[in-house]
N, C-alpha and C positions, 0 to 999 in steps of 0.2 A: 238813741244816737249819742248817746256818754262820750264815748271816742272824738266827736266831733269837737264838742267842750273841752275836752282835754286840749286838744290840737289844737284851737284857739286860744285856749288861754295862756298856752306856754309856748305859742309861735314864734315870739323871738327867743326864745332860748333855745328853740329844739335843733338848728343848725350846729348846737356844741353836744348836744345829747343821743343826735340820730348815729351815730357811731357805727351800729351793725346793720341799719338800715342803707350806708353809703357802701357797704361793704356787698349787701343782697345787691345792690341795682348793680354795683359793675360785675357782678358775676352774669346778673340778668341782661346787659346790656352787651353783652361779648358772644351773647346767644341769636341775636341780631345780625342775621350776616347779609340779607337781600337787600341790603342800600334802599328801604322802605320810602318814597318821595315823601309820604303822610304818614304817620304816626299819630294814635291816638295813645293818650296816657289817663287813663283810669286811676282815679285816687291820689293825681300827680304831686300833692301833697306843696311844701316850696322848691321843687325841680331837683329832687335830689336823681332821677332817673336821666331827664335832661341832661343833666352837668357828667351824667356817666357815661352818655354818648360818645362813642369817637368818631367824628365826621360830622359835617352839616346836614341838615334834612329840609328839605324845602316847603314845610308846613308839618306844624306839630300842635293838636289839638288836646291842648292842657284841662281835665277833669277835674273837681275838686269839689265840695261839699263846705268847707273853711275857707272863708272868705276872704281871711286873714292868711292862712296859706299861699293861697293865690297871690297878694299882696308882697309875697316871699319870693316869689317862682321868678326864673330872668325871663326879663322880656326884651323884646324882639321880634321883627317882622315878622318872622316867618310863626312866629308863637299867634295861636288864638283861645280866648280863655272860655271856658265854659262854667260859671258856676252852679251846679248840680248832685244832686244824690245820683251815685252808679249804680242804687237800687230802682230807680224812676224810667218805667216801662218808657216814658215821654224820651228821656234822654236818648233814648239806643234807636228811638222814629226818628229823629234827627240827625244821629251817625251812621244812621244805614246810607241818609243821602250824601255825605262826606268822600266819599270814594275814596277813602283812605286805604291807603294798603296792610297797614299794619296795626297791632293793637298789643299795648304794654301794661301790666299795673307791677309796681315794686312795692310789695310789704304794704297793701290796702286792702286788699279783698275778703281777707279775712274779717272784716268789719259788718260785711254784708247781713243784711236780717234774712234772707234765702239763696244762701248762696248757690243751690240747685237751679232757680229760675233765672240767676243771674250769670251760670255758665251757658242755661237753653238761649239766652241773648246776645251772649260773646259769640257764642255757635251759628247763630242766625244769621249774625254781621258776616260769614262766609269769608273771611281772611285772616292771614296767619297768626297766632300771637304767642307771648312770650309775658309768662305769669309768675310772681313769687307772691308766696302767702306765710305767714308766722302761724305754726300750730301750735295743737295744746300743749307738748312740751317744752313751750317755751315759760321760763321762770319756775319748769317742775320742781326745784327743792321751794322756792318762797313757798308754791301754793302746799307743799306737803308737808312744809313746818307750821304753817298758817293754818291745817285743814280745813282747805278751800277748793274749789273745782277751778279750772279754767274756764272762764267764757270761751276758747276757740275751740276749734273741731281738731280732732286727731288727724294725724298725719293718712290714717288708712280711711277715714271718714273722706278725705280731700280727694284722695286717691281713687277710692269708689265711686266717686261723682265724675272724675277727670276721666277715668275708664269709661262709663256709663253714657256720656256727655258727648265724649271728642274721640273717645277710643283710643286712649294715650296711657302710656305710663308713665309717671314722676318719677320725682329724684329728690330724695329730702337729705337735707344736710345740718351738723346741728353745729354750733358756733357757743365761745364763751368769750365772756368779757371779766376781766378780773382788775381789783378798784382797790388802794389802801386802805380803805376805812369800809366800816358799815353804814357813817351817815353818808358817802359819796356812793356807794350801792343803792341803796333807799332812794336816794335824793335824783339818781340816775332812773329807776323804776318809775318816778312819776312825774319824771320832764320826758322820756325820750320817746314819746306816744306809744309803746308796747305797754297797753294794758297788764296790770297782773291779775286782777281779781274781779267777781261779778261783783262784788260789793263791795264795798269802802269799811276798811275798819277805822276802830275807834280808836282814841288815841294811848286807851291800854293797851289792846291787842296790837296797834303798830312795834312798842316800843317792847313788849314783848316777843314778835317777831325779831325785831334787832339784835335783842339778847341771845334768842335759838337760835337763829339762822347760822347754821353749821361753816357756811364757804364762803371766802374770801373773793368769788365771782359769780356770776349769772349766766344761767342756759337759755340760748335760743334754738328752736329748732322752726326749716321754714323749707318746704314744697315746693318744688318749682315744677312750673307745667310749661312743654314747649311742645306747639304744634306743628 
């Protein structure tokens, strides 16, 4: 649960960091067109999916894992907090009774420690949703200058499961962000909760990265699934 940690510890910064993540929810929130009364938001993170809504919704049940997140997210009536892992068999017995009509995660799921049994329980919940996930080409030159693997799943690993699962095809889209410097690249990679690496380098191998690292921006690439 590394990601977790990260996303705590840099939660007030990451409002000036989430950058391409505000950019995934309004693409994912314009996917949203049945006026959903309830909304559930998986991984709701500090509301960046919320704040990308256009209209009111009369109950929105905020997911989140970061407690500090949460602590981020607006509140308001119509807002109710849940704080929980989206991997926790428990959590999805208690959304099945929600009668929620709808169900959202922006740029979280990808976090998942199975994320096969965690689409078999989106699926379970029997109503519509609207999914973005960051795959493994996101950051592909850091991790190919670094040779390093990605922690995420490929875009066709996502894809396999979304087929498999829902019977759906995706749509993946890739996005860059481009920075003056190399330390505001760097310094962007480990504030803006897009992991780059399984493991943590050292402070050699960082500043060596700095040196390689060929491009003046960063690759995201991120899967959307819409049922």
């Amino acid at each position: 649960m590394h990601h977790i940690k990260e996303f705590s510890r840099f939660a007030k910064s990451y409002g000036t960091y989430n950058v391409i993540q505000r950019e995934v929810a309004k693409e994912l929130a314009q996917t949203v067109t049945t006026n959903p009364q309830c909304i559930i938001d998986l991984g709701c993170g500090s509301g960046t999916f919320y704040d990308a809504l256009d209209g009111d919704v009369e109950r929105y049940i905020a997911v989140d894992l970061s407690d500090k997140m949460l602590e981020l997210h607006p509140k308001d009536k119509n807002i109710e907090f849940i704080h929980a892992d989206f991997d926790d068999k428990k959590l999805f017995e208690k959304l099945k009774s929600s009668q929620c009509q709808y169900l959202v995660s922006s740029s979280s799921l990808q976090w998942s420690q199975d994320l096969k049994t965690l689409f078999q329980r989106i699926y379970s919940l029997e109503i519509p949703f609207a999914l973005a996930l960051f795959t493994a080409n996101t950051f592909k030159q850091v991790h190919q200058t670094a040779k390093l693997s990605s922690p995420l799943l490929t875009s066709s690993e996502v894809s396999k499961l979304a087929e498999e699962i829902f019977g759906i095809t995706c749509n993946t889209k890739t996005y860059t962000l481009k920075f003056d410097s190399k330390r505001e690249l760097f310094s962007y990679i480990k504030k803006s909760g897009v992991s780059g690496t399984k493991r943590q380098l050292n402070y050699k191998e960082t500043k060596r990265l700095m040196q390689e690292y060929p491009l003046d921006y960063l690759e995201f690439e991120v899967i959307f699934l819409i049922s």
